[in-house]
N, C-alpha and C positions, 0 to 999 in steps of 0.2 A: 747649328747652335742649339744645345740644350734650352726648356723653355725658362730653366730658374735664370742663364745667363742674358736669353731674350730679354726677359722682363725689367732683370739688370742695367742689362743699357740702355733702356728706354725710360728707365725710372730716371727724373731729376735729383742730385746729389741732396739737395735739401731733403727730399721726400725719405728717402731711403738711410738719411741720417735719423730721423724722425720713427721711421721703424724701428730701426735698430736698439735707439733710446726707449723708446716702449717696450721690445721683446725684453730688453736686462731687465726692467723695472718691474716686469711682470713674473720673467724666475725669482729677481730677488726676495718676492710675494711668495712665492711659494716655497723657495726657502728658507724666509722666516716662521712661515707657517706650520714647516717640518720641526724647525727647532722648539716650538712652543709646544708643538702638541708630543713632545718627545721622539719622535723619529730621527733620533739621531745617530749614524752610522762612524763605527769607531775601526781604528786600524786593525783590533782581532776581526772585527765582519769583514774588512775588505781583503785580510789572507785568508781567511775561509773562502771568500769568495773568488780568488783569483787562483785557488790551490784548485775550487772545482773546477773550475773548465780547462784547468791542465795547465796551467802554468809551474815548472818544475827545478828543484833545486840544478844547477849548474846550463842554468838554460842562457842563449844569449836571444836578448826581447827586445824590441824598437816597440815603444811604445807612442803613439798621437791619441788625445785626450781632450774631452771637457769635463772640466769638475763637477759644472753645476746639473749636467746631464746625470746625475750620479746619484744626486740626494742632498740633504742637508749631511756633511763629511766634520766631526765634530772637530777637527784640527787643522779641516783644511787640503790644501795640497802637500801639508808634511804626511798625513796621515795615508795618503795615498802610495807617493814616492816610499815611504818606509817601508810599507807593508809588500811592495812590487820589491824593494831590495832584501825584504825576509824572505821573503818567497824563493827567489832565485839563489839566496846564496853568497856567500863572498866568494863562488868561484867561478856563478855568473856573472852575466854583461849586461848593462841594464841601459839604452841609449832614446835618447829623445829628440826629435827635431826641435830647434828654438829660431829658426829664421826672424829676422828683425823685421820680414816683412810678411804683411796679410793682404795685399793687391796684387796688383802684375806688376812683375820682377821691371817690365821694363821703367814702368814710374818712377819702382825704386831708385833704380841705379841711377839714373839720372839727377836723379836728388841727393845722391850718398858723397858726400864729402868723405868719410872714414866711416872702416869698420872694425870697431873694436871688440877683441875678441873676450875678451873680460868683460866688460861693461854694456855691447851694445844690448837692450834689453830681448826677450822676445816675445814676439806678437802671437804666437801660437798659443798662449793661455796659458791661464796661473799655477796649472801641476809642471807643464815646462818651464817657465820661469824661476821656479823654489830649485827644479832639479839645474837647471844651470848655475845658479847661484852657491851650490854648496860645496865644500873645499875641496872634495876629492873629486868634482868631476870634470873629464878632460871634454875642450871645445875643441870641434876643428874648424880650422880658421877660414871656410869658402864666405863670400862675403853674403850670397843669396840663399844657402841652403845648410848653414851650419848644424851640425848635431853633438850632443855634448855624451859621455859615457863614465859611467862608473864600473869598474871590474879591473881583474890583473891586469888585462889586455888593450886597457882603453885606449893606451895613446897608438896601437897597430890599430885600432879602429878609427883615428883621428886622423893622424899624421900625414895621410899621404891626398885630402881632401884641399891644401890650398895649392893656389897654384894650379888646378883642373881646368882648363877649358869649358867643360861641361860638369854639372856636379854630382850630377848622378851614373858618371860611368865607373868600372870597376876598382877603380881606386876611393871610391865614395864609400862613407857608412853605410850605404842604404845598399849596395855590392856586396858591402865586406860582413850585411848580414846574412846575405842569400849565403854565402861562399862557406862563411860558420854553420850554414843548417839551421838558422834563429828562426823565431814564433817575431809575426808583426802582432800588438795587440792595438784593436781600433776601438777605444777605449768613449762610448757614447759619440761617435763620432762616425763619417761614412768614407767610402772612396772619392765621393765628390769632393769633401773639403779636407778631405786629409789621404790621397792616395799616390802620396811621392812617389810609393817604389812603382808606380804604373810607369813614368819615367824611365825605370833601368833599361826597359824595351827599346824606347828610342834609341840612348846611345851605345846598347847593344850590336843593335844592327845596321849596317853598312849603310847607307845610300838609303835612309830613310825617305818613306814617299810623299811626309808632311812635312810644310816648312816651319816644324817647332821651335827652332832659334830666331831671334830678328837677326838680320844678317851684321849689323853692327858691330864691332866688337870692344868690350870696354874695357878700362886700364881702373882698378881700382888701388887705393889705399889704405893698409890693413895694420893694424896694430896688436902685436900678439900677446900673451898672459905674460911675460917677461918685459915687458914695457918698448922692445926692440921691434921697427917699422918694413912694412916693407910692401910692394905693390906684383898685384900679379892681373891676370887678362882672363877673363870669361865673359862667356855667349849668355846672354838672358832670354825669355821664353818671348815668342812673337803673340801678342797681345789679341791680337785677332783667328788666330789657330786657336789659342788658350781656350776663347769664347764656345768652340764649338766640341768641348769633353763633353763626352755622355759616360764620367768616370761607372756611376754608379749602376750602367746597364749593362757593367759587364759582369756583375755582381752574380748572377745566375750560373753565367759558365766558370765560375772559382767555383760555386758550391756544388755545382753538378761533379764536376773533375773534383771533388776532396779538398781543392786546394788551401781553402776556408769553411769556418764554420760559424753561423750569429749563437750568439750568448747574450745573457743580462750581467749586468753587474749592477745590483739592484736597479733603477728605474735607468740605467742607462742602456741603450739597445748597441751591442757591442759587437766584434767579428773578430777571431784568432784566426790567425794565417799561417801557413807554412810556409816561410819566405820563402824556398830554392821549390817548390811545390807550385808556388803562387808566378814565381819567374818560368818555370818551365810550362802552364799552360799558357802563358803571355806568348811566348817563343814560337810553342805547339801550334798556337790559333792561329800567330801572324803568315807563320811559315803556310799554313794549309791554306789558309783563309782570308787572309786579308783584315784580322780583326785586331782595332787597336782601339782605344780609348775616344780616339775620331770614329772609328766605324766598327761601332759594337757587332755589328750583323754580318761584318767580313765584306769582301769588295761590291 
């Protein structure tokens, strides 16, 4: 078990509510303080800045994101999402995780009465939220790991996610970005709290040797953009496996192999990836080594 998730569970719910409420209250200090003293960053800085570290017209990008990691942003999460859809292009693919949930899947599910694909909100933060919300971008309908896409191609990016068993196998966005050649951008955020596609590995490989699924299997209820219902069955992440990601120690062997690079976007400390780069030394390491997000250091 990593030591942030040690501390995690040993901390009491109240305690760790209590943090939480103080860390916002202390960025929101800080980005009132940007906006006063004019540090305010507008959507031409954030395509300059996204155009340097090589983000490129007809690119297909999954973006995971904190705003406030970023600066005081004078419009917000619209000014971000716009400036990442100038950049790439109308003949890019611009796709975001928005899962409704920020704990372990299994909580979730067990509390989800419905999941609406229009409406349910998401917990991954306010640039995901503006980008699900806006009229051309398509959701796919997995109830735990939904992603939403704007581009020609969005709904072959969507389409074939409900109804998976698992959500990250090759029929998932987070596949169908490796398979296109896309750039992951880890936008003020790290592999720890945002490294889905470390996942495709699992259901990549045959007879995985960790038990990442609870063996459970649930029947949900899903409601899709068309108002029409319907229920389908997936495996959620086993809660006590979950605990022991050392996501971010594998962070060295991506940079070593090329497969990532760290960038800023202004005060946000950020990573671009080359999905099908990034999936092939996952592969590389397990295959040789024994190295998976459980055992950074191989067997």
């Amino acid at each position: 078990m990593s030591l942030r998730n040690l501390l995690r569970s040993l901390t009491p719910n109240v305690i760790l509510s209590r943090y939480r409420s103080r860390k916002k209250s202390e960025i929101r200090k800080k980005l009132a303080e940007a906006k006063s003293s004019g540090k305010i960053i507008t959507k031409a800085d954030l395509i300059h800045a996204f155009q340097a570290i090589g983000i490129e017209k007809g690119d297909v990008l999954l973006v995971h994101s904190s705003l406030s990691a970023i600066g005081y942003v004078e419009n917000g999460p619209k000014d971000v999402v716009d400036a990442l859809l100038e950049v790439i292009g109308s003949e890019g693919h611009l796709l975001m995780p928005n899962s409704p949930n920020a704990s372990f899947q299994l909580d979730y599910i067990r509390q989800l009465d419905l999941f609406d694909v229009e409406n349910s909100p998401s917990a991954l933060g306010a640039i995901s939220e503006w980008f699900r919300k806006l009229p051309n971008a398509e959701r796919s309908a997995h109830p735990t790991e939904p992603v939403s896409c704007i581009g020609p191609e969005a709904n072959w990016f969507v389409s074939d996610h409900f109804g998976q068993l698992t959500p990250y196998n090759s029929y998932s966005p987070f596949s169908k970005v490796i398979q296109r050649k896309g750039k992951i951008l880890y936008l003020g955020v790290s592999l720890s709290n945002a490294g889905t596609n470390l996942h495709t590995l699992e259901d990549a490989v045959d007879d995985f040797p960790y038990p990442v699924y609870a063996p459970e299997k649930f029947e949900v209820n899903v409601k899709f953009a068309n108002g029409s219902t319907g229920t389908m069955e997936t495996f959620v992440h086993n809660p006590e496996q979950s605990k022991k990601r050392k996501c971010d120690d594998l962070l060295p062997l991506f940079l070593q192999e090329g497969a990532g690079r760290k960038v800023d976007i202004f005060h946000a400390k950020s990573l671009l990836f080359d999905a099908e780069a990034m999936s092939n030394v996952m592969l590389n390491a397990y295959r040789d080594k024994g190295v998976t997000m459980y055992t950074p250091n191989g067997r």
